[in-house]
DOTI-28520 format. One line per 4 residues: their letters; for each residue x, z, y of C-alpha. Coordinates in pm, 1 decimal, decimal comma. Layout:
REM DOTI-28520
a> X Z Y; ... $
This chain:
REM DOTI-28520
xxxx> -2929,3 25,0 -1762,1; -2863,6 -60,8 -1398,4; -2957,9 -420,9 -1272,6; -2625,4 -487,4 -1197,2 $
xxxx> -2402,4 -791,6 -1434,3; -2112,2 -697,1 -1641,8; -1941,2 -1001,3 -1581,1; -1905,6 -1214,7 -1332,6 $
xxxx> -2002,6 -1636,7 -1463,9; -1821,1 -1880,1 -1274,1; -1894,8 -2222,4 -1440,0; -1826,2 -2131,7 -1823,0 $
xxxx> -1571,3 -1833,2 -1768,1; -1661,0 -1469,4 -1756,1; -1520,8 -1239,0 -1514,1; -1489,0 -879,2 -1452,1 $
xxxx> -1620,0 -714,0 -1140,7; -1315,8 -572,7 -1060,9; -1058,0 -897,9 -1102,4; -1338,6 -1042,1 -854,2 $
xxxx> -1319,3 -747,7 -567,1; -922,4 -677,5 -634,6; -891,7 -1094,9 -555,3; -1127,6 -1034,1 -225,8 $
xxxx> -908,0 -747,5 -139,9; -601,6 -961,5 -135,2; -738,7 -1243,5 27,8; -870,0 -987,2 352,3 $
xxxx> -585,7 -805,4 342,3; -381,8 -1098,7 348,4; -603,3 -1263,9 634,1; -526,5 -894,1 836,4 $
xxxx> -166,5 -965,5 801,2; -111,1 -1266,9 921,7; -435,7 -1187,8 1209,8; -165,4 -861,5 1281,6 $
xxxx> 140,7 -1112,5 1254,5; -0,1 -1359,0 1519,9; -120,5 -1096,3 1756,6; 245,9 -931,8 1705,5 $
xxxx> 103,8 -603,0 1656,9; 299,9 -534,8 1310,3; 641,8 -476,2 1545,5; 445,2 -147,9 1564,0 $
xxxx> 413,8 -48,4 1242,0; 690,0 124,1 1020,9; 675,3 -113,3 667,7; 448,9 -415,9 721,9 $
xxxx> 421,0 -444,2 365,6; 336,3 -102,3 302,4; 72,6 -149,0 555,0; -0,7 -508,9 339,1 $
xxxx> -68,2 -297,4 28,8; -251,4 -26,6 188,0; -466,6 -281,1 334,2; -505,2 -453,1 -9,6 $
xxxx> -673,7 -94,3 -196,8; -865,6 -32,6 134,7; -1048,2 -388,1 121,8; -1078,4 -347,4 -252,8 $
xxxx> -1186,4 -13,9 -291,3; -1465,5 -91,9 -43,7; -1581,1 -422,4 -201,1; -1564,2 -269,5 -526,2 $
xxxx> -1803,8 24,9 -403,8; -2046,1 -147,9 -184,0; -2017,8 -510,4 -216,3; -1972,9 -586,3 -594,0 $
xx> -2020,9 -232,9 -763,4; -1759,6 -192,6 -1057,7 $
């Protein structure tokens, strides 16, 4: 058994690791966005919300790896 929780507790409500790093994910990838949308630098990309989406499995692929492992 690894020393790692199955579920997340947040007060009385259980949560899996992976609704926790997918919700991270969103949240940075959202902060990117807008960061990208202020600095105007998504007039360079192609589809800003591909690029959105992309940017959401990136953040949550890597928190679910190394931050929180699912």
């Amino acid at each position: 058994m690894n020393g790692y929780p199955g579920e997340w507790a947040i007060g009385a409500v259980y949560f899996p690791p992976f609704l926790i790093a997918s919700f991270l994910g969103l949240l940075l990838s959202w902060i990117t966005s807008r960061l990208l949308n202020r600095y105007r630098l998504s007039r360079f990309l192609l589809y800003p919300p591909g690029v959105f989406l992309a940017l959401a499995v990136i953040y949550t692929a890597v928190i679910g790896s190394w931050v929180i492992p699912i």
